[in-house]
C-alpha positions in Angstrom: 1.5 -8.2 -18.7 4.7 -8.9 -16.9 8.1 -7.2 -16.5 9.6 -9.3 -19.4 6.9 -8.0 -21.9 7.0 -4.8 -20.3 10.7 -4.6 -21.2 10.2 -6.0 -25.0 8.1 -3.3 -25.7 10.7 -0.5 -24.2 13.1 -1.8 -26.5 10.9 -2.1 -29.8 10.0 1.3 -28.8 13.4 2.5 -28.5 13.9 1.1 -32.0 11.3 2.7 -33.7 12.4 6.0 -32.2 16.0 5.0 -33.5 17.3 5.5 -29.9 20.1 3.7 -28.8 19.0 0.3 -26.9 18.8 0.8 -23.4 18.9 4.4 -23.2 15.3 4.6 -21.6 15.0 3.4 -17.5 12.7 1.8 -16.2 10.5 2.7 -13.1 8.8 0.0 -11.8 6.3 2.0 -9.4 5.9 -0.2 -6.4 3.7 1.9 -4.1 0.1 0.5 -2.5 2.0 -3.2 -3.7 2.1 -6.1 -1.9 5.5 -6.6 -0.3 5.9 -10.3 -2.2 4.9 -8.8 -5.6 8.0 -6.4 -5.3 10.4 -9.1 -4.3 9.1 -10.7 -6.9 10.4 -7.9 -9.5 13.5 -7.7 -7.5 14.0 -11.5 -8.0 13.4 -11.1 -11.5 16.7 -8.7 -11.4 15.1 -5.3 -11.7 16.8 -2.8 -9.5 14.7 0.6 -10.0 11.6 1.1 -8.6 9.3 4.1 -7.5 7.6 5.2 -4.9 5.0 8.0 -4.5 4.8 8.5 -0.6 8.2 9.1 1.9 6.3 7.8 4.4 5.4 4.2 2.7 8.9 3.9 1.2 10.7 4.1 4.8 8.3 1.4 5.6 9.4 -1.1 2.8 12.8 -0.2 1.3 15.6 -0.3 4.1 14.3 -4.0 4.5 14.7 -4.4 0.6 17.6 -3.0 0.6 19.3 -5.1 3.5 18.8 -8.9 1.1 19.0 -6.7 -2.6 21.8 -4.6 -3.8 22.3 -1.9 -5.7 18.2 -0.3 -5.4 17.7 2.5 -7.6 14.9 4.1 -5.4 12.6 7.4 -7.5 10.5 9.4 -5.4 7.8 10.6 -8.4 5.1 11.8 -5.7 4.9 15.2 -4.3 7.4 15.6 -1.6 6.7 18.2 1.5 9.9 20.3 2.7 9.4 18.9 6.2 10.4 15.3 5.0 12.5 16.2 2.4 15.4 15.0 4.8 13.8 11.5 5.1 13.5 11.8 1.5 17.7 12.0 1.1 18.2 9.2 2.8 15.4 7.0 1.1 15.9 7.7 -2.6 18.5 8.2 -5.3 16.0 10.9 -7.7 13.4 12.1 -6.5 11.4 13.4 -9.9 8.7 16.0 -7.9 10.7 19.4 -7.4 8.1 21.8 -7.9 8.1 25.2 -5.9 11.3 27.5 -4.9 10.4 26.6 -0.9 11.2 22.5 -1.6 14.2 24.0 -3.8 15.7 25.9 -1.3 15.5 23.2 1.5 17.1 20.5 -1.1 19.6 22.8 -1.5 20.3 23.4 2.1 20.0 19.7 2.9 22.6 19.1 0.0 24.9 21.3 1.3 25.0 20.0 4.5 25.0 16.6 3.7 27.4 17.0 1.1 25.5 15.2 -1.5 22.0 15.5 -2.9 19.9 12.6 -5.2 19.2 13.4 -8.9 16.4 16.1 -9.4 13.8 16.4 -12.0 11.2 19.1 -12.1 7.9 18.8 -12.0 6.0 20.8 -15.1 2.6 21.4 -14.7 2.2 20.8 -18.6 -2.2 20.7 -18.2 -2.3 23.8 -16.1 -4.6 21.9 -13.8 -5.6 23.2 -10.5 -5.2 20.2 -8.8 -2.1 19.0 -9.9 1.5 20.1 -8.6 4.2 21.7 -10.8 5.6 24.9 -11.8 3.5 26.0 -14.8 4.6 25.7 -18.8 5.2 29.7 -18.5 7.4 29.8 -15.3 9.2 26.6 -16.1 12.8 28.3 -17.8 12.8 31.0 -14.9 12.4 28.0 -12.0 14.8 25.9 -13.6 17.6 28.5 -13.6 16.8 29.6 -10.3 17.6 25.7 -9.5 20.7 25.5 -11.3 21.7 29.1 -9.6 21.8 26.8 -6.1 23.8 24.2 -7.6 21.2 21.6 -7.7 21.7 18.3 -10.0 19.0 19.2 -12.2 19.0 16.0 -14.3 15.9 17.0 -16.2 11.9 17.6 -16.1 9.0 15.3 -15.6 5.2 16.0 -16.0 1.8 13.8 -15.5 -0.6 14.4 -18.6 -4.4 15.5 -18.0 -6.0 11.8 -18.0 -8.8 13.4 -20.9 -5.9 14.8 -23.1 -3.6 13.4 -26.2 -0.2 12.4 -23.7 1.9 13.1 -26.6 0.7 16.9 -27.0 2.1 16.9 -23.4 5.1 14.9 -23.6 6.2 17.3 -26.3 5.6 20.4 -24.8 7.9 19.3 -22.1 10.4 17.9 -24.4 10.5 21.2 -26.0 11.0 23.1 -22.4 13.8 20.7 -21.4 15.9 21.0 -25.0 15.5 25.1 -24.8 17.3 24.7 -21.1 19.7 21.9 -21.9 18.3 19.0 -19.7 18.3 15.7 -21.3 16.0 13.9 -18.8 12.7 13.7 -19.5 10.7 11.6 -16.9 7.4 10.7 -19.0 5.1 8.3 -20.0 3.0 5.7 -17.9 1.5 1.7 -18.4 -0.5 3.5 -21.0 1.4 5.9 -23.0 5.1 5.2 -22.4 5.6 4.0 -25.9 4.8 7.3 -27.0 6.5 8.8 -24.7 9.5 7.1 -26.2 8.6 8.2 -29.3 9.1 11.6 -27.9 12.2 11.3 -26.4 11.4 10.3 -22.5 14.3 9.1 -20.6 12.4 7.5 -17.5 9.2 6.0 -18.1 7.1 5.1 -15.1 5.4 1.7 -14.8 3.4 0.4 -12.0 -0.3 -1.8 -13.1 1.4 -3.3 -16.2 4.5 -4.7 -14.2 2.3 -5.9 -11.0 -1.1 -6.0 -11.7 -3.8 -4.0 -10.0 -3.0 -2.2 -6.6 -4.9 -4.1 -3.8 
């Protein structure tokens, strides 16, 4: 698989959803990869990228970003409150708001900095223990609460159980977005993102198909 295919089959997708071309982004998730295999992606001219931990991205991106322009950096891992300054300096979305605490310091932070990156929640479609995310029932109450601070609430994202149909998920979450008026729906991995597609996702999140097996 490589970015090129990866791409073709975003746009046949796109198609058979009769969505417009290009109206699905991208993430190429770059974390536990090898520093050439990204700048191999960049080369290629792909610009958006994700990255699960703060702590790795401040480790590889300012250097990225110093010899590529234009990075369209996603945080799509769970974000503590204590870095979630690091975090507004690092990335553009960051897709794992998930708990009134990390609200309210994004929304101090933005307020003070006068800006603030693109926010999607995190929806805890599976209900799983383990997993972050406000649950399916609490979803329309947290997402007003967020829009009551001001926050850019671009839309919602969720991670399907890995034993359950995706698109059971990806439609419960398209259904929670729609009934709040957020068109972004982060959704869909190297597996699944065609259905996702299918189902409306907006960003679709790609890391083994693009670059091959984390080291």
């Amino acid at each position: 698989m490589s970015l090129e295919d990866i791409r073709n089959r975003i746009r046949k997708a796109e198609e058979n959803a009769g969505r417009a071309s290009g109206s699905v982004t991208l993430i190429a998730v770059s974390k536990q990869q090898p520093d050439e295999r990204v700048a191999a992606v960049l080369e290629a001219g792909h610009r958006c990228f994700g990255e699960n931990r703060v702590q790795e991205a401040a480790g590889k991106w300012p250097d990225f970003r110093e010899r590529f322009q234009d990075i369209d950096l996603h945080l799509i891992g769970p974000l503590q409150t204590n870095k979630a300054r690091q975090a507004f300096d690092l990335f553009q979305s960051i897709h794992s708001v998930d708990r009134p605490k990390l609200a309210k310091t994004i929304a101090r932070l933005a307020q003070e900095e006068g800006s603030c990156p693109e926010l999607f929640i995190q929806v805890n479609t599976g209900e799983e223990d383990q997993k972050a995310g406000v649950l399916p029932a609490d979803a329309d109450d947290f997402i007003n609460d967020c829009k009551g601070m001001d926050l850019p609430v671009r839309g919602l994202m969720c991670i399907p159980p890995v034993e359950e149909e995706p698109s059971l998920h990806f439609a419960l979450l398209a259904k929670i977005a729609k009934r709040n008026g957020l068109n972004g729906l982060s959704m869909g991995m190297s597996g699944d993102f065609e259905a996702a597609i299918a189902l409306g996702a907006t960003h679709v999140r790609v890391g083994s198909a693009i670059f091959g097996a984390r080291n």
